[in-house]
mmCIF file of the C-alpha atoms, coordinates in Angstrom:
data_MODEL
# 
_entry.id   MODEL 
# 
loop_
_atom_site.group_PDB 
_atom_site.id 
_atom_site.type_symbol 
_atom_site.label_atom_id 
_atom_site.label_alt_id 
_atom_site.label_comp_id 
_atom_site.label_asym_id 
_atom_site.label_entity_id 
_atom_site.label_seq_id 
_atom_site.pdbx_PDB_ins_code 
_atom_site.Cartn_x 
_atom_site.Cartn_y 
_atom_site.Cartn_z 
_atom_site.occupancy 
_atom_site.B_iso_or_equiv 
_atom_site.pdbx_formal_charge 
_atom_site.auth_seq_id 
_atom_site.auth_comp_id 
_atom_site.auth_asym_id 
_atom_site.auth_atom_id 
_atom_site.pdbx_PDB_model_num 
ATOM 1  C CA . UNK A 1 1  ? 182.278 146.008 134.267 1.00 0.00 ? 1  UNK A CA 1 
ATOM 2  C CA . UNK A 1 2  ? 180.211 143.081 133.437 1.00 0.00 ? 2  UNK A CA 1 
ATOM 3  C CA . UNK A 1 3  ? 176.103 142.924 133.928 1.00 0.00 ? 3  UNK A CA 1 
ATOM 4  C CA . UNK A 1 4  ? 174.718 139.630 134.433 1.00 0.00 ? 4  UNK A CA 1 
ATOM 5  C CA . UNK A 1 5  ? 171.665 139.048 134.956 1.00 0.00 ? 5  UNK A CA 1 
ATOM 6  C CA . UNK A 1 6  ? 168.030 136.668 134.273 1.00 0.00 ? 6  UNK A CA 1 
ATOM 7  C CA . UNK A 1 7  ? 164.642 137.349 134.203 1.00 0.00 ? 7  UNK A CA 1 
ATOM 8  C CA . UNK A 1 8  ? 161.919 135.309 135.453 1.00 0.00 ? 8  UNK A CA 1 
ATOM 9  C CA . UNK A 1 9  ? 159.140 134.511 133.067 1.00 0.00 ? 9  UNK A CA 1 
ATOM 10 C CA . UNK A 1 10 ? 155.490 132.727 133.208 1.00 0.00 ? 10 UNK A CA 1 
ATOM 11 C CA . UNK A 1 11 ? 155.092 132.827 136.968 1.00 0.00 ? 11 UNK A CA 1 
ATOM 12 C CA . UNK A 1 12 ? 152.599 134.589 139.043 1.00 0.00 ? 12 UNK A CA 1 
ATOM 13 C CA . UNK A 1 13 ? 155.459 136.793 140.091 1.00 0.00 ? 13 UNK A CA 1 
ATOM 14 C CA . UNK A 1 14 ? 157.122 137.993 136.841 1.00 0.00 ? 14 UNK A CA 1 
ATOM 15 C CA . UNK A 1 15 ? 155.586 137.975 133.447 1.00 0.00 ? 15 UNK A CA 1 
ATOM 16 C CA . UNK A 1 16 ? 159.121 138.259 132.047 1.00 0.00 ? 16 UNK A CA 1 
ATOM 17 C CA . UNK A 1 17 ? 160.485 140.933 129.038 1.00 0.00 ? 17 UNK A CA 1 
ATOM 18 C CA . UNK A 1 18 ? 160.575 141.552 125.764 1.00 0.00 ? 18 UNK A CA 1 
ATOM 19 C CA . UNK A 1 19 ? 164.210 142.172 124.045 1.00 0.00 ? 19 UNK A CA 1 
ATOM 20 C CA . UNK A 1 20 ? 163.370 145.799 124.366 1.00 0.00 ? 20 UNK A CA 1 
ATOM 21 C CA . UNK A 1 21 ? 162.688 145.834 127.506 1.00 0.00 ? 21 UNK A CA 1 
ATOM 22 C CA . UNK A 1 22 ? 166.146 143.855 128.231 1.00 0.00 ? 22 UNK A CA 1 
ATOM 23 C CA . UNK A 1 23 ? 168.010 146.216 126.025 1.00 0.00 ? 23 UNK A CA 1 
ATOM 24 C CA . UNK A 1 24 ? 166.645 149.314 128.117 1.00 0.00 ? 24 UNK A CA 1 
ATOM 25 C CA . UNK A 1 25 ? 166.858 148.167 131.533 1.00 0.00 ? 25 UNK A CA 1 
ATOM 26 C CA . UNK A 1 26 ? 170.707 147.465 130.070 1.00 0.00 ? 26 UNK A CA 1 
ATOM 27 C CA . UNK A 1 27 ? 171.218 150.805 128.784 1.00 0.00 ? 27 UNK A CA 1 
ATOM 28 C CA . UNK A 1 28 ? 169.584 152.167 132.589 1.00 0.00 ? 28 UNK A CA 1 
ATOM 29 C CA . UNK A 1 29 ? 172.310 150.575 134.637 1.00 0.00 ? 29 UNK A CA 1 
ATOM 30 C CA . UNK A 1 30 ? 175.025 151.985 132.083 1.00 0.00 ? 30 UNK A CA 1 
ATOM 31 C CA . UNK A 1 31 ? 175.404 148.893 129.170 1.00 0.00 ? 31 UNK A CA 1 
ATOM 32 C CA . UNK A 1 32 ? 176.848 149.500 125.813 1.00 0.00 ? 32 UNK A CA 1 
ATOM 33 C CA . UNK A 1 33 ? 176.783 146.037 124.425 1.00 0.00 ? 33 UNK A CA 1 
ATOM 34 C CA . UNK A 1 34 ? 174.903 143.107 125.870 1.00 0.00 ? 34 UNK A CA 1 
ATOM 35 C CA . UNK A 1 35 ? 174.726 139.412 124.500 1.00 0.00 ? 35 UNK A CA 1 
ATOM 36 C CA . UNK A 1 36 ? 171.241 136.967 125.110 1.00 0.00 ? 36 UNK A CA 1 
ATOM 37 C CA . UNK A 1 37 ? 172.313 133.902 125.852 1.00 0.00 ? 37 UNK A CA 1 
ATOM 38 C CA . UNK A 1 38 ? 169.472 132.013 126.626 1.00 0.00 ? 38 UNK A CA 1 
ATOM 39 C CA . UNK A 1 39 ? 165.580 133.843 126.701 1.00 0.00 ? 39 UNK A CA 1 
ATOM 40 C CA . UNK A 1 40 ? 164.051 130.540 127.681 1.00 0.00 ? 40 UNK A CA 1 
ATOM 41 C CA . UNK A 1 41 ? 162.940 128.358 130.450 1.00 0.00 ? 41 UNK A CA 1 
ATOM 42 C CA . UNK A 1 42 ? 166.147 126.996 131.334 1.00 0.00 ? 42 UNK A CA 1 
ATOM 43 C CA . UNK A 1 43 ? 167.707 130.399 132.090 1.00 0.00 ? 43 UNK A CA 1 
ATOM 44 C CA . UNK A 1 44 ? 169.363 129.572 135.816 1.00 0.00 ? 44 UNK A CA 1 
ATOM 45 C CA . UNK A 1 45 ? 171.678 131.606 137.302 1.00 0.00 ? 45 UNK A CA 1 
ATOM 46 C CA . UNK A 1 46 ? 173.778 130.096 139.582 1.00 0.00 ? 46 UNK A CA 1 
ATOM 47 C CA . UNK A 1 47 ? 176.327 131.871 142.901 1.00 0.00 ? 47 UNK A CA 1 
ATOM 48 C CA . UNK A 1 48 ? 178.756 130.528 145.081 1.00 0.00 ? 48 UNK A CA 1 
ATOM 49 C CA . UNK A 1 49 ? 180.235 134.061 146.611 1.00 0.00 ? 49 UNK A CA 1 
ATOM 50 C CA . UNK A 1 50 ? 183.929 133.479 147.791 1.00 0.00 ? 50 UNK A CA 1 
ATOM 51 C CA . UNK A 1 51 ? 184.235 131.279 150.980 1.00 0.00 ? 51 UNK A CA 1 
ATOM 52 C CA . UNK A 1 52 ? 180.783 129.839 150.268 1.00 0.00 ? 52 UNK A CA 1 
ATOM 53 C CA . UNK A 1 53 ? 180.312 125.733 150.326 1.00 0.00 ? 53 UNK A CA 1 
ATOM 54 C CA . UNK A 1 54 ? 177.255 125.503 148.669 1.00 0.00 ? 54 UNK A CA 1 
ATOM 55 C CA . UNK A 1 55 ? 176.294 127.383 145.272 1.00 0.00 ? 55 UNK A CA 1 
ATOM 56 C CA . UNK A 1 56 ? 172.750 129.175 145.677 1.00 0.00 ? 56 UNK A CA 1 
ATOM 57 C CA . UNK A 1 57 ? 170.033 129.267 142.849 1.00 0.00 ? 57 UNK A CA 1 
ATOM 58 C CA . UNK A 1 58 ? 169.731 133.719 142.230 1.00 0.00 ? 58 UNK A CA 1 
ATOM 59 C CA . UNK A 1 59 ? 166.391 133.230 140.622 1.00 0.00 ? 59 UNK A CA 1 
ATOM 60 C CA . UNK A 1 60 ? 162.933 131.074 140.078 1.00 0.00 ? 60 UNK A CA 1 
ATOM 61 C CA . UNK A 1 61 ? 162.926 128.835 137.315 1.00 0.00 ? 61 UNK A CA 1 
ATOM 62 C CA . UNK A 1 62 ? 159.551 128.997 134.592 1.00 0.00 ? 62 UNK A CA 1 
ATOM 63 C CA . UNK A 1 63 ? 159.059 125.200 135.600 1.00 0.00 ? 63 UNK A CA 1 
ATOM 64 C CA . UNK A 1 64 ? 159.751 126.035 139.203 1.00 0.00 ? 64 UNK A CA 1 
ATOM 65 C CA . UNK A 1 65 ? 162.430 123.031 139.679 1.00 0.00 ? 65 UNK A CA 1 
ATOM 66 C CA . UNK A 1 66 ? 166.032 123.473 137.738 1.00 0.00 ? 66 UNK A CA 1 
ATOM 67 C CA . UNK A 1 67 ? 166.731 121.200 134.578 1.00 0.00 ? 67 UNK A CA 1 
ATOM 68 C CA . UNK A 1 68 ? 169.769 119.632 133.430 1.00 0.00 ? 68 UNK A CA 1 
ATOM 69 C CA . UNK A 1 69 ? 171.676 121.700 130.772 1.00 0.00 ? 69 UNK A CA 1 
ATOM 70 C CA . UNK A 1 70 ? 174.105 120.820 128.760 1.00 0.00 ? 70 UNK A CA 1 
ATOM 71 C CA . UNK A 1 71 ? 175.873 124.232 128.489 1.00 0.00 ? 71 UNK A CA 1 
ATOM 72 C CA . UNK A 1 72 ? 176.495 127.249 130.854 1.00 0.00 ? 72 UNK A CA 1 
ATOM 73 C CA . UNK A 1 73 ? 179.180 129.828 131.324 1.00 0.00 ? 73 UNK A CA 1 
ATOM 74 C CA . UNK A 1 74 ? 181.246 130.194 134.587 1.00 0.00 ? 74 UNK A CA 1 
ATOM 75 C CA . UNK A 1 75 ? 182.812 133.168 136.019 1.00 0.00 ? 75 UNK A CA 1 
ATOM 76 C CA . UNK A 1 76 ? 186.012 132.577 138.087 1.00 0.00 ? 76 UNK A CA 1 
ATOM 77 C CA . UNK A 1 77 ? 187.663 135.683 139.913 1.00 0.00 ? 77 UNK A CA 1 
# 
């Protein structure tokens, strides 16, 4: 089973988490080893469900538009 997930940070919304609190909300849905990627403002995750067209943005961005990266990691059933 894999987990993934991001968290939004510095937005009226969501004030974000601390490593802890990553590692424990983890451990809650059943976790035993987990891997930060990111843990910054660029953190986008990205779904295009099977059958979909379009790819949809999952969560809000801190700068509230999505910036070019020059990495990612793709999952492909």
């Amino acid at each position: 089973e894999l987990f993934l997930f991001t968290v939004d940070g510095r937005i009226t919304q969501s004030a974000g988490m601390n490593m802890a609190e990553v590692a424990e909300a983890l451990r809650q849905n059943g976790a035993t080893d987990a891997i930060s990627f990111d843990s910054g403002g660029s953190t986008t995750l990205m779904v295009k469900g099977a059958g979909d067209k379009e790819v949809s943005l999952e969560n809000i961005p801190s700068d509230g538009v999505m910036r070019k990266v020059i990495d990612g990691i793709g999952i492909v059933p």
